[in-house]
N, CA, C and O atoms as a GROMACS GRO file, in nm:
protein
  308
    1UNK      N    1   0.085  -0.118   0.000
    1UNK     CA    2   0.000   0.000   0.000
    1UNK      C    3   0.089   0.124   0.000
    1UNK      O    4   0.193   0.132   0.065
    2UNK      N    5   0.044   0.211  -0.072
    2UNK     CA    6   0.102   0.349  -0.086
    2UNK      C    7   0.114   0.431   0.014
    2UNK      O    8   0.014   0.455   0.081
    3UNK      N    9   0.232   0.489   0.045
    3UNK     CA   10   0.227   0.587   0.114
    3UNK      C   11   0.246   0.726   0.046
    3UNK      O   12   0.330   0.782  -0.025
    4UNK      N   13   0.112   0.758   0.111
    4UNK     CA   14   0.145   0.904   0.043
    4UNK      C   15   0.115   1.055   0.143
    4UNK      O   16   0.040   1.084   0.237
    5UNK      N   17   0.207   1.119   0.069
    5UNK     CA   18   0.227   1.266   0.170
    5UNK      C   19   0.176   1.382   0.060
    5UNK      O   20   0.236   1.407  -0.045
    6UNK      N   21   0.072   1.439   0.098
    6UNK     CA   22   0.013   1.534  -0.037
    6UNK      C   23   0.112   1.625  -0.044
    6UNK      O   24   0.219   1.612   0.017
    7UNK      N   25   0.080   1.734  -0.126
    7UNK     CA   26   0.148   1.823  -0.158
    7UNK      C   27   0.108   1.924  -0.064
    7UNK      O   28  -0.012   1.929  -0.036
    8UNK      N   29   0.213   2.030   0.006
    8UNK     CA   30   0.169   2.157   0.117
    8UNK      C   31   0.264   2.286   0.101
    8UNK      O   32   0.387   2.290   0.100
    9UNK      N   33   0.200   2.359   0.093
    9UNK     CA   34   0.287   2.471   0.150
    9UNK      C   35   0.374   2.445   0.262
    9UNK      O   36   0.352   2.388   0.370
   10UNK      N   37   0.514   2.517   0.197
   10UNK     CA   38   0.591   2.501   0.292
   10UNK      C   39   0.631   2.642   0.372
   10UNK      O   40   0.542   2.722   0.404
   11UNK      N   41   0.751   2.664   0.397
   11UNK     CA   42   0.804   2.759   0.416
   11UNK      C   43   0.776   2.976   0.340
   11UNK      O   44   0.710   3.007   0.240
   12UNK      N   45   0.825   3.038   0.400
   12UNK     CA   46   0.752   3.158   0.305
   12UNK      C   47   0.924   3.198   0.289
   12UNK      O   48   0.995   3.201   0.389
   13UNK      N   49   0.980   3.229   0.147
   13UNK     CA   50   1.098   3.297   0.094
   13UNK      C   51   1.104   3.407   0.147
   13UNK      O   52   1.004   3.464   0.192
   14UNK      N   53   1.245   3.463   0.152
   14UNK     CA   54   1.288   3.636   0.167
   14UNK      C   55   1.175   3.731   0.122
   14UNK      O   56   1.116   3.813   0.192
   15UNK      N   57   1.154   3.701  -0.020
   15UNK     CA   58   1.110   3.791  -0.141
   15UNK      C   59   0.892   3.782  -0.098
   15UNK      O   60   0.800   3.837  -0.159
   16UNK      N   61   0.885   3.684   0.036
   16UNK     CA   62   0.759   3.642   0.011
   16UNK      C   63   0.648   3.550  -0.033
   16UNK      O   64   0.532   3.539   0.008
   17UNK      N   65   0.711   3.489  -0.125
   17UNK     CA   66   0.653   3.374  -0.191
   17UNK      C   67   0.717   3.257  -0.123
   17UNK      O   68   0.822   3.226  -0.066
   18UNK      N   69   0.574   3.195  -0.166
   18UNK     CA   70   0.573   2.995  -0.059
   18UNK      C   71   0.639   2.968  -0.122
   18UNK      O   72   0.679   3.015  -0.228
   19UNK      N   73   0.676   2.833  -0.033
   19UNK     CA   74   0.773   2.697  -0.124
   19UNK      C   75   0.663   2.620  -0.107
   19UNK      O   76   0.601   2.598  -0.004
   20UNK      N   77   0.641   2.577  -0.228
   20UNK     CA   78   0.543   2.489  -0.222
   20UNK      C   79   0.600   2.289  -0.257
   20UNK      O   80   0.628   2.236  -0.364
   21UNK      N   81   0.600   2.256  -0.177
   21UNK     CA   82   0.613   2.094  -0.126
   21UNK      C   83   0.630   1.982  -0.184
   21UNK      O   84   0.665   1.910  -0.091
   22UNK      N   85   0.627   1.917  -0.281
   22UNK     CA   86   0.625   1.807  -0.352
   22UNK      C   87   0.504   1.698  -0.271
   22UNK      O   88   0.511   1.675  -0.151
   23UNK      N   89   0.401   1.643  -0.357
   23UNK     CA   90   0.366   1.542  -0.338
   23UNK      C   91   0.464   1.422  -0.354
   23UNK      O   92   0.518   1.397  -0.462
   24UNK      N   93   0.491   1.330  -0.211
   24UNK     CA   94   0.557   1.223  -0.243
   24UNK      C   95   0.472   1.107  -0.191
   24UNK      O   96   0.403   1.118  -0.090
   25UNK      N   97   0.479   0.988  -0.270
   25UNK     CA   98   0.471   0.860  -0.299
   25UNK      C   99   0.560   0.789  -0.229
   25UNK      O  100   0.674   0.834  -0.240
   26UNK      N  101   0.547   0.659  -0.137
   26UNK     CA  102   0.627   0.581  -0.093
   26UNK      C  103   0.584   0.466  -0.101
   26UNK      O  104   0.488   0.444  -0.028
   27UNK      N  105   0.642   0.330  -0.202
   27UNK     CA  106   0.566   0.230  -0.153
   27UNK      C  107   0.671   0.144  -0.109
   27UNK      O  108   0.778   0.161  -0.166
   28UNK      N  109   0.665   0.044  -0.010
   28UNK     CA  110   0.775  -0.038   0.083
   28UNK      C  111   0.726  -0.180   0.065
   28UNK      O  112   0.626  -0.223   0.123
   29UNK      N  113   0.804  -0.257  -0.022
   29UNK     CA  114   0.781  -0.352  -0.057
   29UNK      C  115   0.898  -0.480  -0.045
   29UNK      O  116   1.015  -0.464  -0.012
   30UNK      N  117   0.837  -0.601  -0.079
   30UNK     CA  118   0.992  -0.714  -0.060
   30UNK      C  119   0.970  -0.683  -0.224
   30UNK      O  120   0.872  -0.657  -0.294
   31UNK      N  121   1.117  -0.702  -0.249
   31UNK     CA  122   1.172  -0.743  -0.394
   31UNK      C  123   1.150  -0.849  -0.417
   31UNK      O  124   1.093  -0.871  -0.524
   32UNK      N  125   1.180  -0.951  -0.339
   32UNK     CA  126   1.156  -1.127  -0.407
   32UNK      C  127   1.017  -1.162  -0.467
   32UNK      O  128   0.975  -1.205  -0.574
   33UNK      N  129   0.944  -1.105  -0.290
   33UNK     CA  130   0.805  -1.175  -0.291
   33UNK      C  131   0.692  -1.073  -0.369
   33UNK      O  132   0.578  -1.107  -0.402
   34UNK      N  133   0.763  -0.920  -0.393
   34UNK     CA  134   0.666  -0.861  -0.426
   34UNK      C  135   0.515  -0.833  -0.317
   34UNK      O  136   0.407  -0.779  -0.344
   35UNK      N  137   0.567  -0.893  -0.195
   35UNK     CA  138   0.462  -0.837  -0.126
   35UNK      C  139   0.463  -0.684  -0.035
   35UNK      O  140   0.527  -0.667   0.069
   36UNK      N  141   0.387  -0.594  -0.094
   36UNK     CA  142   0.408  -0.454  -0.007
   36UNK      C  143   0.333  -0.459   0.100
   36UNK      O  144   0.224  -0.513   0.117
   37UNK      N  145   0.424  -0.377   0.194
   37UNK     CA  146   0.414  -0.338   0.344
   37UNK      C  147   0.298  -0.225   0.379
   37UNK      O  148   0.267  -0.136   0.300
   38UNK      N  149   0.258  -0.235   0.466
   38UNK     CA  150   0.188  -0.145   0.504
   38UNK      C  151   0.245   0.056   0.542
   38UNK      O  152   0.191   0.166   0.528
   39UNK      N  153   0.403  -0.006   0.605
   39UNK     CA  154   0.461   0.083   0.670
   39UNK      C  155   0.560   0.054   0.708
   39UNK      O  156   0.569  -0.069   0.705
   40UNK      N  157   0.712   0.136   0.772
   40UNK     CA  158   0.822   0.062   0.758
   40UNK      C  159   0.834  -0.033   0.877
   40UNK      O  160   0.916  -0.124   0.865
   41UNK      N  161   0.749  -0.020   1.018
   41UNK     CA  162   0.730  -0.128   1.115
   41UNK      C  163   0.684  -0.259   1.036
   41UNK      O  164   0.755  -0.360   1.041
   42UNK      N  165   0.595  -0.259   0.980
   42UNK     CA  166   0.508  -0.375   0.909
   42UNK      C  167   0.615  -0.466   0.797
   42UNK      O  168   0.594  -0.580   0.755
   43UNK      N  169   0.717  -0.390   0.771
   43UNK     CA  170   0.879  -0.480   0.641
   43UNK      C  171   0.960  -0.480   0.787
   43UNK      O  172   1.033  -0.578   0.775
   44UNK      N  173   0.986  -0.423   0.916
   44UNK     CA  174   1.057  -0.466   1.027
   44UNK      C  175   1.037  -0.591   1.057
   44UNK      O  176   1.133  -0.668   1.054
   45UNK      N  177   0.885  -0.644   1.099
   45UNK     CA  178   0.807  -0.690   1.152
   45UNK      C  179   0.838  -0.811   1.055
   45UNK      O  180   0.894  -0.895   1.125
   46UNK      N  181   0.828  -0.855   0.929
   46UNK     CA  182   0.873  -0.945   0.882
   46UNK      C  183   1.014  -0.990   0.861
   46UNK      O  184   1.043  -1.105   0.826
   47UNK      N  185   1.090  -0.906   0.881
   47UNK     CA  186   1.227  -0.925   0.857
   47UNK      C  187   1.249  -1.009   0.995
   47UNK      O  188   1.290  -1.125   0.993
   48UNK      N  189   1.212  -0.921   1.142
   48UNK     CA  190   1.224  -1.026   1.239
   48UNK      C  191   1.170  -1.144   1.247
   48UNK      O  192   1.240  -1.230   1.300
   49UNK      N  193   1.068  -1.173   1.212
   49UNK     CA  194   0.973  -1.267   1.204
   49UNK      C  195   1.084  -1.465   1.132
   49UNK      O  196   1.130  -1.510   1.027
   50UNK      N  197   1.070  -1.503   1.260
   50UNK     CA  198   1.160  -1.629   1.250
   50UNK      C  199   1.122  -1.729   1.162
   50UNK      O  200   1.190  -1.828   1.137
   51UNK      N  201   0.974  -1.692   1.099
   51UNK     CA  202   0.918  -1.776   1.009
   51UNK      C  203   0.905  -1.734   0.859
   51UNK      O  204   0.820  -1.777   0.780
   52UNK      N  205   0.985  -1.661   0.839
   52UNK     CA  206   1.025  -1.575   0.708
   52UNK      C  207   1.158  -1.622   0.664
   52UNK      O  208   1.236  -1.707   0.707
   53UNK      N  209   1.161  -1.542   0.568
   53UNK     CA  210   1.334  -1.622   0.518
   53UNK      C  211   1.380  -1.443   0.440
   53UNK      O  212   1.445  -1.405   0.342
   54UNK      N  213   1.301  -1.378   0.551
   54UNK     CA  214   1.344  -1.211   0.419
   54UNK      C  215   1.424  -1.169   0.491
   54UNK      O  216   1.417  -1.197   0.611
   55UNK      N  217   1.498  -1.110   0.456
   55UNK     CA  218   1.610  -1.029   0.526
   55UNK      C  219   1.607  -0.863   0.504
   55UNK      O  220   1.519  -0.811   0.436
   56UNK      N  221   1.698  -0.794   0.560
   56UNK     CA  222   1.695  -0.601   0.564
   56UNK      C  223   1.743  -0.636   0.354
   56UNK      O  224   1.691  -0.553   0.280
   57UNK      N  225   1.810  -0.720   0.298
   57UNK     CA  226   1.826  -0.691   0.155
   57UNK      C  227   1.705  -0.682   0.072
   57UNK      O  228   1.686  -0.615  -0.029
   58UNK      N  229   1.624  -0.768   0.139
   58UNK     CA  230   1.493  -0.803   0.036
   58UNK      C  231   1.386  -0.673   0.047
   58UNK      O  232   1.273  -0.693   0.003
   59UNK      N  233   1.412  -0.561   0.094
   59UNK     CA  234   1.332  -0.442   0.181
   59UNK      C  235   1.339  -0.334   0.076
   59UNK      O  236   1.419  -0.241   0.085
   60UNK      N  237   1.255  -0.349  -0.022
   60UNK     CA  238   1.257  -0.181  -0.105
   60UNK      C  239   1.189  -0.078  -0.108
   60UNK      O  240   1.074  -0.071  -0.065
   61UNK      N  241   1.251   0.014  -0.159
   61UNK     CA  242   1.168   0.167  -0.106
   61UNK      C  243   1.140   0.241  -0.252
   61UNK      O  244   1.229   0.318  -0.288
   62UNK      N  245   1.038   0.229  -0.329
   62UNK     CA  246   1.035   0.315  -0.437
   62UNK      C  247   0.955   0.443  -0.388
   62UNK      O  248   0.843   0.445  -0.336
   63UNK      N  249   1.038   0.548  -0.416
   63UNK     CA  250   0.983   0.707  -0.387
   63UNK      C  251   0.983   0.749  -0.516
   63UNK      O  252   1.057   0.728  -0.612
   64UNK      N  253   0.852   0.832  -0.491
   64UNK     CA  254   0.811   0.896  -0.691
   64UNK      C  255   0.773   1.022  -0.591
   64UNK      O  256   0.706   1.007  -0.488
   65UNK      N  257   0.811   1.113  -0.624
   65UNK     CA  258   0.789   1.285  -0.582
   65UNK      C  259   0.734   1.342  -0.732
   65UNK      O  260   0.788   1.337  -0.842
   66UNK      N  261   0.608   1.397  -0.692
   66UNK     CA  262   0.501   1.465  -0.800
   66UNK      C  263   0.594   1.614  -0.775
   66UNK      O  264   0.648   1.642  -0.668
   67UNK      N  265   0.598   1.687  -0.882
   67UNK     CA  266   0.627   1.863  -0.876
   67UNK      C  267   0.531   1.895  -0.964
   67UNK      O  268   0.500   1.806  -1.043
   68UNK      N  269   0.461   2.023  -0.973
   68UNK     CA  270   0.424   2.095  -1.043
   68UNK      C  271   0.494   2.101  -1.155
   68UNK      O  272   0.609   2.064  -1.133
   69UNK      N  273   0.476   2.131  -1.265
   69UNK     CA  274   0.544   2.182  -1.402
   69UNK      C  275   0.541   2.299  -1.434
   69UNK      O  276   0.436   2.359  -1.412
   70UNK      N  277   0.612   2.344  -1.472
   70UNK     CA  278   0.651   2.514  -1.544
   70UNK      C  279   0.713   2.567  -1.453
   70UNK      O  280   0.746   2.502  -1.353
   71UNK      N  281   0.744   2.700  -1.468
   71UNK     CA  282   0.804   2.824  -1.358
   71UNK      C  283   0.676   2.885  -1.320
   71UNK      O  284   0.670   2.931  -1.206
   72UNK      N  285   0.561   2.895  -1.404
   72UNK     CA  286   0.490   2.982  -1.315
   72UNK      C  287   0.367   2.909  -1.268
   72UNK      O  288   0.259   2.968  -1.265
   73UNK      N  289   0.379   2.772  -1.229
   73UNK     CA  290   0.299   2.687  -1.195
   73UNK      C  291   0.262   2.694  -1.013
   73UNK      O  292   0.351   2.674  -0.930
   74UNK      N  293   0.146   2.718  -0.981
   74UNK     CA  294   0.044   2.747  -0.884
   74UNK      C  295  -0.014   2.695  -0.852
   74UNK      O  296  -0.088   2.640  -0.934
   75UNK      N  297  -0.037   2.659  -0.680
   75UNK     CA  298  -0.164   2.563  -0.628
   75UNK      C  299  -0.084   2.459  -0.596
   75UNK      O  300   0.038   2.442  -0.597
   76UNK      N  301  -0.214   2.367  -0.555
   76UNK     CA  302  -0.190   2.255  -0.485
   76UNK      C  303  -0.252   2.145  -0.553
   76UNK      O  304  -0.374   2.151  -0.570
   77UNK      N  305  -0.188   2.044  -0.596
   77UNK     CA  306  -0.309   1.917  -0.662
   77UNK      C  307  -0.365   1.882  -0.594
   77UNK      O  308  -0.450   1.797  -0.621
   0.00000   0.00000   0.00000
């Protein structure tokens, strides 16, 4: 399952204008089994787990960060 962090205003610049945030995407998955995690306790939780055979190698993290497009691109998706 996806983790996701919307997009937010961040911080306000010298000049005034927001930084506006990146939507990011996280999904935490095993490589072998292809089975995704809920959260990074939930890929812990199997790695300890004495009835598994996964280890901290089999543990992946694909992050996809959304940006706005253009220079004079505005708002929030």
């Amino acid at each position: 399952m996806a983790i996701i962090e919307k997009a937010k205003l961040g911080d306000v610049r010298e000049d005034g204008s927001q930084i506006l945030l990146p939507e990011v995407e996280t999904v935490i998955k095993n490589a072998r089994t292809e089975v995704e995690y809920d959260d990074d306790d939930h890929a812990a939780s199997d790695v300890a787990d004495p009835n598994t055979d996964t280890t901290d190698d089999d543990i992946q993290r694909i992050v996809t960060i959304r940006v706005l497009k253009g220079v004079e691109s505005q708002g929030i998706a």
